[in-house]
Every structure is written in structure tokens, then in C-alpha cells.
N, C-alpha and C positions, 0 to 999 in steps of 0.2 A: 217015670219022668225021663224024658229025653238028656245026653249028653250034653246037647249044647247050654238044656235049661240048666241042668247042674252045675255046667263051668261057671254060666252068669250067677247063679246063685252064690257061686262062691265068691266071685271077683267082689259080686257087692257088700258081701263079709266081710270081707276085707279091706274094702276102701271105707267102710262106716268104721270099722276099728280104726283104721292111718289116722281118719278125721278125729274120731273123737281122742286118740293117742295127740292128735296136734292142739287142738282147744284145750284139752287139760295141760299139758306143757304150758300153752300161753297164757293160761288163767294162774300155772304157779309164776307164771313170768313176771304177771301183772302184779301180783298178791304185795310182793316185799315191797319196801320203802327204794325211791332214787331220788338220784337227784339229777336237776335240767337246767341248763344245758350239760349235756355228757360229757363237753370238754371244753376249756378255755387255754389260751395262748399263756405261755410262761411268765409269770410277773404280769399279767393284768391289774389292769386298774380299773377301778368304778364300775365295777360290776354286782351282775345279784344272782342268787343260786336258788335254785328253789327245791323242798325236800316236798314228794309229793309221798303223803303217806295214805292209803287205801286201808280198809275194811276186811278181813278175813275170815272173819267169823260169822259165824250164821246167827248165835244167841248171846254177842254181846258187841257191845261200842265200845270204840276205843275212846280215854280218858285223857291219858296222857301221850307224851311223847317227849322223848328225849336225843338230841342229838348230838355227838360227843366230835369236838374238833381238834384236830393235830395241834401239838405245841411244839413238836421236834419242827415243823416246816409250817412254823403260824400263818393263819391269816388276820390279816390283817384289817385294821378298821371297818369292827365287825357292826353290823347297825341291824333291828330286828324291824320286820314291818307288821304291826298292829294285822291281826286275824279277828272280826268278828267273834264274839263270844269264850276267844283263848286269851289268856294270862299268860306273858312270856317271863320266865327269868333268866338273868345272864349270868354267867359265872365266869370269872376272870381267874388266871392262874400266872403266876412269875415264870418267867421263860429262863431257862435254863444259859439259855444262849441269846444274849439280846441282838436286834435286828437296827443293822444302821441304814438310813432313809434320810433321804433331801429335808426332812423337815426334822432329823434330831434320832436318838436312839429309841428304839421299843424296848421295855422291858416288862411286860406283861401284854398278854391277848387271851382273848374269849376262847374258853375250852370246851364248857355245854351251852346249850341251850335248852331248855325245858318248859314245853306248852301244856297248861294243864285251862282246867275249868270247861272244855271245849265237850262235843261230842261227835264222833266222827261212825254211821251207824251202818249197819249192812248192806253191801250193794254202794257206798258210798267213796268217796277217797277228800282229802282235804292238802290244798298248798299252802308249806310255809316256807315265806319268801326272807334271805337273809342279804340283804346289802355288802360290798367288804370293799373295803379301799385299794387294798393290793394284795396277790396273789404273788406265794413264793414260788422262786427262776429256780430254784436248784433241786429239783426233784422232777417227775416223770408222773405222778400219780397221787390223789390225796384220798384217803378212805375217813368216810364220815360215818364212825359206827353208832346205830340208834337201837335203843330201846323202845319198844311201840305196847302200852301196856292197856289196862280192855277193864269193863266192869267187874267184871265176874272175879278180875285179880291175877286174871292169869297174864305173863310176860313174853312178846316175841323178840327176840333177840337176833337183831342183823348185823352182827358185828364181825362173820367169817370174810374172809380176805382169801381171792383167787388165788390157786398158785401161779407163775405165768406158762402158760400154754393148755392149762388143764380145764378141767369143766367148771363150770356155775357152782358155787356147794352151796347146801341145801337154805339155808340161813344167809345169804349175802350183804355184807356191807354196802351202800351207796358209795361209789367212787365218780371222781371226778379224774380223767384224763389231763392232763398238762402238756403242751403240745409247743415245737419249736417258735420261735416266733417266726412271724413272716418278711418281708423285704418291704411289705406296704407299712407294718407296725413299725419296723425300723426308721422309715421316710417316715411316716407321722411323729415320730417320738423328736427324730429330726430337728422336723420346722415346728413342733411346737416351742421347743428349747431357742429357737434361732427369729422367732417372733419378735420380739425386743430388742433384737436387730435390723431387721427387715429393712425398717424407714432411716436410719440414717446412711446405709446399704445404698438404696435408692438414689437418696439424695447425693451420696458422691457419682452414682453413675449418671444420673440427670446431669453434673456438674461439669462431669467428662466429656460428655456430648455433648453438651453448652459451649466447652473450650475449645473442641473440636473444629466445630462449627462456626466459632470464630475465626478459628487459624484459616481454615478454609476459604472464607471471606475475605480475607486482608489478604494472604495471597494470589485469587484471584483478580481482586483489588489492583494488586503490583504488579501483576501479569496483562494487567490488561491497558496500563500507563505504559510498561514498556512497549507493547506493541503499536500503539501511537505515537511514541519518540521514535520508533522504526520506520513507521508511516513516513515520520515527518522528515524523515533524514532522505532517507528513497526519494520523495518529493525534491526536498533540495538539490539535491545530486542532479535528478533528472532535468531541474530546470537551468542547471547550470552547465550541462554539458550542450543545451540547444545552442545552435551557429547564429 
């Protein structure tokens, strides 16, 4: 066999390993539980998260699922949305630290969630979509650690937490990012608060420019009487100086 065929024999070696080194990466990428969207603005509101949980097994379905929520940095007004065929239950826990809000104190918020009755089968993945009123401002990051467990009884457990700057570990928790808010968020939170003001707002500047608009009037008005008593005196003048 020729050198050149050799070199190409090899390069193809080796681009079929890169690839198939890449596809298994993204298939363990896919494998674990997350949640979507990957980040929301700090203290949001009326939002929904979704835990997308996937299949990993070749000879069994997953059963249940469990997913455990922060109570040091609650969210808040947590609401579940009905899944075909799963059974949701909620679990509430007393917060440590209650949460004050425009509408009164929190002292308890949703800690698990747990979907059972469902089947979720190989090659498959199922979304569970969770509602929440408001997202906590004072944090950077929320890790939603789940338990994802399967017929056969066996338990996959995603509940490791990145360290920052380091690699994926092998078990990952689903996080949500928390991210500044923006300048547009600011101007919305704004003029939603300033709504209820808006129309009597208006109406005094409507009433400005109504006044305005009269002064303007009337002094034109008087301006334009004088320059006819002006008229009228130049007139006299001039006929009284004729010979």
C-alpha cells in the first residue's frame, strides 16, 4: 500500500473516532434532566420553567420524577401545569426567612414537586412545565436538584452542582441562571407603576396648553387694538397738520 493511501487511512481513523468522541459527549449532554429557558432576569415575574426529563435507559421507563426547589432563595407562586397521564404533588415547606412583597409577607413556598403515574419510555423525553409568580433578585443562580427514577427501581440522581469555572460533573443538577436586569425591564416596571397616573398627568397638561393658548389669544387680541388706536392717532395727526 502506498504512503499516501496510509496517511488517508489514517486521517479517516481518526476523524470517525473525533466524531463518534463528539456524538457520545452530546448524547451524555442530552441524557440528564434541564430546565428551559436557561436563564431569566432577576426578580421576574409571571413566568414558566420547564424540566425537560429524557429516557436513558435502554430496558426501562422512567416512573417518576422529582424535583426539589430552593427555599433559602424561594420561588415563588409556584403553580403546576396538568401533564397527560402524570399525577402532580406539591409539597410546601415554611421558609426560614419569610419574603416581603407588594401583596403581604410569604411564609412558606413550594419545595418539591413530584410526578408519578406517567411513563416516560426509551428514545423518549417528557416536559414538565412549572408556572411561578416571582423569581428571587438576590442571587446569581437557582439549582433545581431532581431525582428521575425508572421501572426496574433503579434511581438517577442530578443533584451535583458545578464548581465555578470547572467541568460539567458527571450527575448535573438543572440550573437556572439569574441575570441583571435590563434598562428595558426597568422602563417597563416604570410605567407599569405610573399607569394610574398617566390620565390625570394628561389632563393637567391638556389644561396647560388650553391656558396657554388662551393667553396667547387675548394678548394678541390687545396687541392688535393697540395698533389701531396707533392707526388712528397717525391719521389724526396727519390730517391736522394739512394747510
Amino acid at each position: 500500500m502506498s504512503p499516501i493511501r496510509t496517511t488517508l487511512r489514517r486521517a479517516g481513523l481518526v476523524a470517525g473516532l473525533a466524531a463518534a468522541g463528539v456524538l457520545a459527549a452530546a448524547g451524555a449532554a442530552f441524557a440528564h434532566v434541564t430546565v428551559h429557558p436557561e436563564s431569566y432576569a432577576k426578580g421576574a415575574t409571571d413566568g414558566v420553567l420547564t424540566f425537560r426529563v429524557p429516557n436513558e435507559e435502554d430496558t426501562a421507563s422512567t416512573t417518576k420524577v422529582q424535583v426539589f426547589l430552593p427555599t433559602d432563595h424561594p420561588v415563588l407562586g409556584v403553580l403546576v401545569t396538568p401533564e397527560e397521564g402524570w399525577t402532580p404533588e406539591v409539597t410546601t415547606t415554611k421558609l426560614k426567612t419569610p419574603v416581603k412583597t407588594d401583596d403581604g409577607t410569604i411564609t412558606e413556598a413550594v419545595s418539591e414537586i413530584t410526578w408519578t403515574g406517567g411513563r416516560i419510555r426509551h428514545g423518549e423525553y417528557q416536559d414538565f412545565n412549572v408556572a411561578f409568580g416571582q423569581l428571587p433578585d438576590d442571587v446569581d443562580q437557582l439549582t433545581f436538584k431532581t431525582l428521575q427514577t425508572y421501572s426496574d427501581g433503579s434511581v438517577a440522581r442530578w443533584i451535583e452542582e458545578a464548581e465555578h469555572g470547572g467541568d460539567e460533573p458527571e450527575n448535573p443538577a438543572p440550573v437556572l441562571t439569574l441575570t441583571a436586569k435590563t434598562a428595558a425591564d426597568s422602563e417597563e416596571a416604570a410605567s407599569s407603576s405610573s399607569d394610574s397616573g398617566s390620565a390625570p398627568a394628561a389632563e393637567s397638561s391638556a389644561a396647560s396648553s388650553d391656558s396657554t393658548a388662551r393667553g396667547l389669544g387675548i394678548a394678541g387680541l390687545v396687541v392688535g387694538v393697540l395698533g389701531l388706536a396707533a392707526a388712528g392717532f397717525a391719521l389724526a395727526r396727519a390730517r391736522s397738520a394739512r394747510p
